[in-house]
LOMAR-354595 format. One record per residue: residue in three letters; x, y, z of N, C-alpha, C, O, CB in turn. Coordinates in steps of 0.1 Angstrom, whole numbers, plus 5000, padded with zeros to 4 digits. Glycine has a CB too. Layout:
ALAXYZXYZXYZXYZXYZ/...
END
This chain:
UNK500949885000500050005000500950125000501850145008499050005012/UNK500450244988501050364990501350405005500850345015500250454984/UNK502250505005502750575020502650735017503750805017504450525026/UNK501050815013501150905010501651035020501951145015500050905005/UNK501750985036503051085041503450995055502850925063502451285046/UNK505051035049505650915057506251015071506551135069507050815046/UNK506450975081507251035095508250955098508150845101506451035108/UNK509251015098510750955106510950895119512050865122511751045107/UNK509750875128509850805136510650665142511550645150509050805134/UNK509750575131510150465132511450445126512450395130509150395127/UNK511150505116512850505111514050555117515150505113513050565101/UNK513950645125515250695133515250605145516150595153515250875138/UNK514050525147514150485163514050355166514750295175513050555172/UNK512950285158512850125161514150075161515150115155511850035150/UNK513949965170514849785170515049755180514649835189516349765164/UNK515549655185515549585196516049625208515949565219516149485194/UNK516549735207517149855219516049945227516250015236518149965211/UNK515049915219513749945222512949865227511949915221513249975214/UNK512449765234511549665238510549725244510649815253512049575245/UNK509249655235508249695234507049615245507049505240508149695221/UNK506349615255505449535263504249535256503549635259505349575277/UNK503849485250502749455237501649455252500749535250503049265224/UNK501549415261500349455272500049525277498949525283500149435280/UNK501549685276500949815280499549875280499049905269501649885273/UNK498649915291497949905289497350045274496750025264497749875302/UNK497950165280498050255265498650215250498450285240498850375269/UNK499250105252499050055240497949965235497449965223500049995240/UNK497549885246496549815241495349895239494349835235496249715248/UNK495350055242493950095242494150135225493350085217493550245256/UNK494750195222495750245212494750135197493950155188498150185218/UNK495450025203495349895192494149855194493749785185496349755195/UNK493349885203491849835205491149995199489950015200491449775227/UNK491550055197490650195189490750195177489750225170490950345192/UNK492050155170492250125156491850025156492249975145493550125150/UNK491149925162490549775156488649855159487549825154491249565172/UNK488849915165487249985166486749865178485549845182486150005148/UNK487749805179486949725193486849785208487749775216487749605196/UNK485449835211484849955213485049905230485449995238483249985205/UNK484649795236484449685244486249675250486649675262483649545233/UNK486849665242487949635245488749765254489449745264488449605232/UNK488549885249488549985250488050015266488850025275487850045239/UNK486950005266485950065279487050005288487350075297484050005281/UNK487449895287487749735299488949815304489449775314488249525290/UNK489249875301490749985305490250045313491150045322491550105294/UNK489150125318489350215326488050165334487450065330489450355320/UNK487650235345486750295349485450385350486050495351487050295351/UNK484450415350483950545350484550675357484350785352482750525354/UNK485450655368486150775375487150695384487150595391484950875384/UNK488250785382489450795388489550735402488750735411489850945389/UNK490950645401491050605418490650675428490050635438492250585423/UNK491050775425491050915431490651005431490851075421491650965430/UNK489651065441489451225438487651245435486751335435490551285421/UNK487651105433485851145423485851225409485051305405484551275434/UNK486551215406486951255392486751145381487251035381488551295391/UNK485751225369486051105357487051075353487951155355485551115346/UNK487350925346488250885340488550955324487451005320488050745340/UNK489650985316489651075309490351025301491350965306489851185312/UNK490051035286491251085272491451205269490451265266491051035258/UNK492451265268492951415267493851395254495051375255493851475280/UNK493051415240493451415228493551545219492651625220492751335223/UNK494351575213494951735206493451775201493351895197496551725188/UNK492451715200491551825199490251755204489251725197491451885184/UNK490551735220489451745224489551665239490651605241488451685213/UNK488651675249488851595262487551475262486451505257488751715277/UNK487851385266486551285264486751195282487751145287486951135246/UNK485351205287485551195300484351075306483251055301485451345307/UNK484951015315483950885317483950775308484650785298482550915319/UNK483050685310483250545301482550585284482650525274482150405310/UNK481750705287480550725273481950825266482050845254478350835278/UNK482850885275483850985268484750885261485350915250484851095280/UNK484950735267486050635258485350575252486150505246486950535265/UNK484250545248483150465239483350605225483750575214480950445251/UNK483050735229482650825216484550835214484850835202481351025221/UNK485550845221486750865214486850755209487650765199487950905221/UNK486550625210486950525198485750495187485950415178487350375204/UNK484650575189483950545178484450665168484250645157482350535181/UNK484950765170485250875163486650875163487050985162484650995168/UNK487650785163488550795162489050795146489850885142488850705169/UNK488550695138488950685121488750825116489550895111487950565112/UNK486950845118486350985110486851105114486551215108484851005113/UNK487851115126488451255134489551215116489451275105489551245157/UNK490051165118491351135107490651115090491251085079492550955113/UNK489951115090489051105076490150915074491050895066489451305057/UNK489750845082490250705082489550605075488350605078490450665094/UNK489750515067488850335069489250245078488650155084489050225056/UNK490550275080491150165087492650265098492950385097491850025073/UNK493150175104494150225114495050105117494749985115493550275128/UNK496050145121497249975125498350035132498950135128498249875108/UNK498649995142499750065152501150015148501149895144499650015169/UNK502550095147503650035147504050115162504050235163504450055132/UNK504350025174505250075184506650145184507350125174505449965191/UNK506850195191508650205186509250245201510350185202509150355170/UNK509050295208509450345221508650305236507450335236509350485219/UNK509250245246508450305256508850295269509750235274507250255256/UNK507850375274508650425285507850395301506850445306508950595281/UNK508650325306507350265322508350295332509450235333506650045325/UNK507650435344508350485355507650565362507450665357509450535353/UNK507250535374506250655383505050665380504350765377506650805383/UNK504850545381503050575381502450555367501250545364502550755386/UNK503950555356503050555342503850475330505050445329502750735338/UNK502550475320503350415307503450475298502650565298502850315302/UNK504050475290504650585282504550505265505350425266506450615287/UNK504150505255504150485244504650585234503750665232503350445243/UNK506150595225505750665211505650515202505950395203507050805204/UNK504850635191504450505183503650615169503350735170503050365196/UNK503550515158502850545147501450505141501350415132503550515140/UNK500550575145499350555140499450545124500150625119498650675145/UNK498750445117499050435102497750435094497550335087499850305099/UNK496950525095495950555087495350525073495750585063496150645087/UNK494650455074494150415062493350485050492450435045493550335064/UNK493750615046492850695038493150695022494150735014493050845044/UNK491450615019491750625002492350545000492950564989492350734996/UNK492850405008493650285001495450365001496350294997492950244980/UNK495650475006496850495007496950535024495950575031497350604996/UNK498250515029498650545047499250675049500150715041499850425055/UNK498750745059499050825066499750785078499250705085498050885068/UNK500950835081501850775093501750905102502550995100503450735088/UNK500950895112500951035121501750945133501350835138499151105127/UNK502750995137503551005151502851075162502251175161504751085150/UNK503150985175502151015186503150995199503950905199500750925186/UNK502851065208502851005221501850975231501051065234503451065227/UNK501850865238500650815243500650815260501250715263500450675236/UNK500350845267501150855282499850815289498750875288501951035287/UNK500150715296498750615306499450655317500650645318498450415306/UNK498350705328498450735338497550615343496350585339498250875339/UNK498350525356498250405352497350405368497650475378499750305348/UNK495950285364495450295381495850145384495950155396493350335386/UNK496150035381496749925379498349915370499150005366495549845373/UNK498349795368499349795358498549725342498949705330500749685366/UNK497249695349496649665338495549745336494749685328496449535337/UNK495149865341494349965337494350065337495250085344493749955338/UNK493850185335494150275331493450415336492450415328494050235320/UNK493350535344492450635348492650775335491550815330492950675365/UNK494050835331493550875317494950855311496050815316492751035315/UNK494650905301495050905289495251025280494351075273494450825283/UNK496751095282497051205273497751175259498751105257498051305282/UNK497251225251497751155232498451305230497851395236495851115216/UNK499351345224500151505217500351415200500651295200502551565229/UNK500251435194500751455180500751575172500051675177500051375172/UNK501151595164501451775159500251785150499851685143503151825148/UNK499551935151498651975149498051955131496851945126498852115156/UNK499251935125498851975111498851795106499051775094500252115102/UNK498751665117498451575114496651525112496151435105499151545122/UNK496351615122494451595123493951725115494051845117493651595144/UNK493251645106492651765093491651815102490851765110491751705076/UNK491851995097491152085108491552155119491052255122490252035113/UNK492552095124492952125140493652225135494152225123493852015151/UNK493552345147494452485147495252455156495252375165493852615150/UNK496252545154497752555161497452575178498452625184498552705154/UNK496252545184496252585198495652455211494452415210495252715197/UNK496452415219495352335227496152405240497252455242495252115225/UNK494552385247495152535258495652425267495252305265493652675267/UNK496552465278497352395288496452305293495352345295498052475299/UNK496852155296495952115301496252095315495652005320495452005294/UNK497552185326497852185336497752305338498152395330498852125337/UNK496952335352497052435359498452515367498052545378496252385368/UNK499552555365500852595374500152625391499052675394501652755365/UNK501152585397500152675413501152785409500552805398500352605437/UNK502052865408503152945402503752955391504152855385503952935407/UNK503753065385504853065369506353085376506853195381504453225355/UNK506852985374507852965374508552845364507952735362507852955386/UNK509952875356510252775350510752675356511352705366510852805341/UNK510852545354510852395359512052375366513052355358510752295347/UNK512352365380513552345388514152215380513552115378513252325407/UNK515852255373516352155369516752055380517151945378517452205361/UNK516452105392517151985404515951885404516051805413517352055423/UNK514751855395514251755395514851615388514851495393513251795392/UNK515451675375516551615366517651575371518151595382516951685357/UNK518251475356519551435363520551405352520051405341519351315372/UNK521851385354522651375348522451465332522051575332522851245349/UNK522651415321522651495308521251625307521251745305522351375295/UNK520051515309519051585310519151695318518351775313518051515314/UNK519451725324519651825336520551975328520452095326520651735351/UNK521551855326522551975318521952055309521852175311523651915308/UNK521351985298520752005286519952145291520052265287519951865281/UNK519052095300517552185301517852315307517252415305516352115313/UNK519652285319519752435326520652495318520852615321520352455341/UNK521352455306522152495295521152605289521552725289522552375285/UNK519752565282519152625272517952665283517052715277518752525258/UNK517752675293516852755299517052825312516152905317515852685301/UNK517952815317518252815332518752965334518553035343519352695337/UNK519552985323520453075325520053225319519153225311521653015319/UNK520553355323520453445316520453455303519653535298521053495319/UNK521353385297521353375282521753195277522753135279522753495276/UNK520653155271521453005267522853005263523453075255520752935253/UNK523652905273524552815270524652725256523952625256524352735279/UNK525352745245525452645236526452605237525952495241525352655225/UNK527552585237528352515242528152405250528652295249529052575246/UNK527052475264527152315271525852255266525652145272527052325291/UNK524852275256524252205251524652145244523952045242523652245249/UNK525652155236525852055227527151915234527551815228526352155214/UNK527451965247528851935257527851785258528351675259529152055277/UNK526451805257525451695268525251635257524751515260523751745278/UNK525351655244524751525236526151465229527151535227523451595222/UNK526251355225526251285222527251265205526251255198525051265224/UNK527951265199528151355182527151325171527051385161529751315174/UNK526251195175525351115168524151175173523151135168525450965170/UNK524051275183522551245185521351305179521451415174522151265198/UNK520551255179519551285172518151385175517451375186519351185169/UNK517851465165516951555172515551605164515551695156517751665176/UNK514551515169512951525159512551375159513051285166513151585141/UNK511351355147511151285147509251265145508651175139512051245155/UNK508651405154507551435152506451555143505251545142507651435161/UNK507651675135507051745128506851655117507551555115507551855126/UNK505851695110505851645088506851685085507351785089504751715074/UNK507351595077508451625069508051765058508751845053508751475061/UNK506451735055506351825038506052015046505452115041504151735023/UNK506752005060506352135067508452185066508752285072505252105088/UNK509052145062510452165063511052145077512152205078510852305059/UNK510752095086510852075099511751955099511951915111509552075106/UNK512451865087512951715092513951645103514951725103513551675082/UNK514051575110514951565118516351605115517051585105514951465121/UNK516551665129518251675129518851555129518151465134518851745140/UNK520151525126521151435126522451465123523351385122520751355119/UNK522551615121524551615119524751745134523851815139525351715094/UNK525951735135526451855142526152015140525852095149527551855140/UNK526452025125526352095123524952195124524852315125526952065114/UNK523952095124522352115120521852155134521152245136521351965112/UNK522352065145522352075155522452185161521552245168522852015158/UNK523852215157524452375162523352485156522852555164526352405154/UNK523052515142522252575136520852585147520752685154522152505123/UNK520052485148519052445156519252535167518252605170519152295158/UNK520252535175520252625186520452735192520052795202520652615190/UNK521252745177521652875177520252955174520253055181522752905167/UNK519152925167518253015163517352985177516653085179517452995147/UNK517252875188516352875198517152995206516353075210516052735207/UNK518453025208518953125217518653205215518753275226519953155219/UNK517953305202517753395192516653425207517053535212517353345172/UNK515653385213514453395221514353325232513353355238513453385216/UNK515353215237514953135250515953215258516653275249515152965250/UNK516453245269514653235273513953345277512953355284514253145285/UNK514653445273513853565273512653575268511953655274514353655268/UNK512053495255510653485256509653365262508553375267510453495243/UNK510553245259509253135264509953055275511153035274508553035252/UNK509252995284510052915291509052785294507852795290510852985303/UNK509652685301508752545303508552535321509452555330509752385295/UNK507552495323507052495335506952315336506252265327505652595338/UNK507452215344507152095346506152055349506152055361507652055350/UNK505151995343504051915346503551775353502651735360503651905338/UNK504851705345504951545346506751545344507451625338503651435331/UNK507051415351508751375346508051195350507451145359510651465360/UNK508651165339508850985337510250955331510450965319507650915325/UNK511050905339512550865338512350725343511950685354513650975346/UNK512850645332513250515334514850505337515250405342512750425320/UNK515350565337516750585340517550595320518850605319517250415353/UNK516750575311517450565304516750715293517450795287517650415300/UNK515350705293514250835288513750885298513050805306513150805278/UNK513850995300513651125309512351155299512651165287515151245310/UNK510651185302509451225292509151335300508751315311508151115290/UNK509251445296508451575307507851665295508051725284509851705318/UNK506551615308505451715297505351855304505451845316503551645296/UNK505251985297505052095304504052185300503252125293506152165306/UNK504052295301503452425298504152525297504952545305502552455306/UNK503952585289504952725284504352835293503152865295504752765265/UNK505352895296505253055303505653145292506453095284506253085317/UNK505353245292505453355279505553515285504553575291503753335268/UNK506653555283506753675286505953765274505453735263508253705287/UNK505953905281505354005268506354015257505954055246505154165273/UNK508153985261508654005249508453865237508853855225510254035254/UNK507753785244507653615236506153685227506053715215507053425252/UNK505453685234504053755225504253855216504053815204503053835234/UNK504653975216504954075210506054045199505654045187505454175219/UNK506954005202508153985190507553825183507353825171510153975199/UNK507353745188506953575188505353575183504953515173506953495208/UNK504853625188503153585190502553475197501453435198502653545178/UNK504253405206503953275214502753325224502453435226505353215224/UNK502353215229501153175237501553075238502152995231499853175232/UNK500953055255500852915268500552805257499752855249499152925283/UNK500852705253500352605251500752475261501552505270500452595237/UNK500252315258501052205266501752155254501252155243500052085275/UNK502952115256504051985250504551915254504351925266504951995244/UNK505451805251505751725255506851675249506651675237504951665257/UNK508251625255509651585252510251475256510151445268510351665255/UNK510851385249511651235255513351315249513751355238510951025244/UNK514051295265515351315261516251155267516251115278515851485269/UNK516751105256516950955255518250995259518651105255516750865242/UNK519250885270520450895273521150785263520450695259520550875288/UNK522550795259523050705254523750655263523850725273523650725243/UNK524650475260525550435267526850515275527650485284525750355261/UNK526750645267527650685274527550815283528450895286528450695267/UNK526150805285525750905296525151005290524151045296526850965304/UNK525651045277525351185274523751105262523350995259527051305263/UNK523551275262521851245251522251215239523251265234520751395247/UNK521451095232521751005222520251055214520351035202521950845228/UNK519451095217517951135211517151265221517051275234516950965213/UNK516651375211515951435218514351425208514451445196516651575223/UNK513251415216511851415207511151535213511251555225510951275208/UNK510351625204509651695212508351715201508351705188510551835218/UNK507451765210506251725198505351835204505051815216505451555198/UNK504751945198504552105201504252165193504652115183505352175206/UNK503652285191502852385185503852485181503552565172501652445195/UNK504952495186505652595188506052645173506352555165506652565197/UNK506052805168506052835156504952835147505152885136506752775152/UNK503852785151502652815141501852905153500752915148501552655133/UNK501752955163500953035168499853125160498653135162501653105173/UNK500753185147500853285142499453245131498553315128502453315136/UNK499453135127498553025117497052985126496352905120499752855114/UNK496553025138495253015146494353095139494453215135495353055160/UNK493453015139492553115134491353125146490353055148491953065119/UNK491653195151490653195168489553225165489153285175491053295182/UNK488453225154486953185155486953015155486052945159486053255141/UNK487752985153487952825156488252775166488452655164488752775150/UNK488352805179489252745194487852805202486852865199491352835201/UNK488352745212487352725222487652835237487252855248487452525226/UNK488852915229488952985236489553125228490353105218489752915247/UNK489153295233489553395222491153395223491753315230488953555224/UNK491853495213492853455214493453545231494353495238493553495199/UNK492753675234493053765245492853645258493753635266491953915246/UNK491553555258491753425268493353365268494253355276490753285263/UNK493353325256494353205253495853315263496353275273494553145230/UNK496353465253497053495258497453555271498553585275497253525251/UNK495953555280496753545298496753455304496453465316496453605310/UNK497153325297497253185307498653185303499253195292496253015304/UNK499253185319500653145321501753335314502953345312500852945309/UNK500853415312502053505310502353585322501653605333501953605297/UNK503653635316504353725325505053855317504953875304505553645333/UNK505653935328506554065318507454025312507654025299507254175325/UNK508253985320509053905318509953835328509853865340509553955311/UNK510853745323511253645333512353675340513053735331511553515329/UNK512853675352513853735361515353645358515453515358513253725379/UNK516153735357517953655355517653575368517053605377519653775354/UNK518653455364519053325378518053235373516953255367518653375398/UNK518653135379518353015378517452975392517852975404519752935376/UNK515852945385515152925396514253015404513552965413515852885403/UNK514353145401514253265407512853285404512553275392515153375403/UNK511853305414510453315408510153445405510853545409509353275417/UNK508953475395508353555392507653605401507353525410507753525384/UNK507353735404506853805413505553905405504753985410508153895419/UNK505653855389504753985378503653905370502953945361505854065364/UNK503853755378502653665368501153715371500753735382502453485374/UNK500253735357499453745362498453665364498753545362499153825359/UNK496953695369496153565372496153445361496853435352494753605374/UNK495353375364495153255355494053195354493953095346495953175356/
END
């Protein structure tokens, strides 16, 4: 079968260095929605959370689906969200640590007798080890026909503050207080933390000019234009960290100064990143899968929120020199 758009996923990442638990339970929900086995699906969760009296939930790039009738309508509308006939999972990554399971992987879309390969991350927040309370999906926006460049944070901050690197560790750590920590990004020690092979992408389209990095040189390029605005305009607030000791997954929320809006047009959104360690300590893979750069492309009669909503969640004036240092100018939220 044709491969009318292919993603570098699998290709930069599968093989046996990867081992895959085919019983995960977010995988199996995954493989039971592309089979449209609807039944199969429900058997994962609950109507509400271990915890809290809260429904059980899927939290998908364009939309929240809550309780057992919210996982019944996300797998009956799963194909038609993607103008699909059919669906088929290829695994390639995953990741099980603290409470959760971690899947990337390729959704393979059946449209028109030719495949769509949309890249995903799948993250089970686990109430067993064999079931499931919710389920956050990220894939990039210009994969689901229709979706705009915006899904509003799906984490509340109790403070804007950017993400204490002392939660991290070894490379990861480096990496994150290299390019955010500091008054002005570090490149040098960002590139000190990876690896000469490592690799970086894996989730934009290719036919958007976005392809994975893979030389030094591209690398160096790559950072040099994030220094151009980090972090004087945007920074990451930590939401979630899942470290198996070998992939570090932190999902966050963006904080946005006035100089990030004004010069940027950035806005709060949520994303999400796997920074892979190699055998030799340093980063061998970084994935990140995010909105960032189409802000500008929303067309806010379309979102569920205006754009003056969207832009006072999570901003500030701007962010204070030092590492760690809170904001004192956030406004409400």
């Amino acid at each position: 079968m044709k491969i009318r758009n292919s993603c570098t996923l699998a290709r930069l990442y599968a093989g046996p260095h990867h081992p895959i638990l085919a019983t995960s339970p977010e995988l199996m929900l995954i493989n039971a929605v592309c089979q449209q086995n609807t039944e199969a699906a429900l058997a994962l969760f609950s109507e509400k959370k271990l915890f809290g009296s809260v429904p059980s939930a899927i939290d998908a790039p364009y939309g929240r689906f809550e309780g057992l009738g919210g996982v019944r309508d996300f797998t009956e509308t799963w194909l038609s969200i993607f103008h699909a006939q059919q669906a088929f999972v290829t695994p390639v990554i995953q990741t099980r640590a603290n409470g959760r399971a971690i899947t990337e992987l390729v959704v393979n879309f059946v449209v028109d007798g030719e495949i769509n390969q949309v890249p995903m991350f799948v993250i089970g927040e686990l109430r067993t080890k064999n079931t499931l309370d919710e389920v956050r999906i990220y894939c990039h926006h210009t994969f689901v026909p229709d979706l705009q460049a915006y899904r509003k944070p799906m984490f509340t901050p109790a403070y804007l503050e950017m993400g204490d690197p002392g939660l991290l560790s070894g490379s990861v750590r480096e990496y994150y207080e290299a390019l955010h920590h500091v008054p002005a990004t570090d490149i040098k020690r960002i590139m000190a933390s990876m690896s000469p092979d490592c690799k970086f992408g894996g989730y934009e389209p290719e036919k958007t000019g976005h392809e994975a990095t893979q030389t030094q040189a591209e690398m160096l390029e790559k950072f040099e234009f994030m220094a151009s605005y980090i972090p004087r305009c945007v920074g990451m607030r930590f939401e979630t960290i899942t470290d198996d000791n070998t992939t570090c997954i932190i999902e966050w929320v963006h904080i946005v100064s006035r100089a990030g809006q004004e010069e940027r047009g950035r806005i709060a959104l949520s994303g999400i990143a796997a920074y892979e360690r190699g055998e030799d300590g340093l980063l061998c893979a970084v994935r990140i899968s995010d909105y960032a750069g189409y802000e500008r492309t929303i067309d806010w009669s379309k979102t569920p929120l205006t754009e003056a909503e969207a832009k006072a969640i999570n901003f500030v004036e701007e962010f204070p020199a030092g590492v760690g240092s809170k904001s004192q100018t956030s406004t409400a939220r």
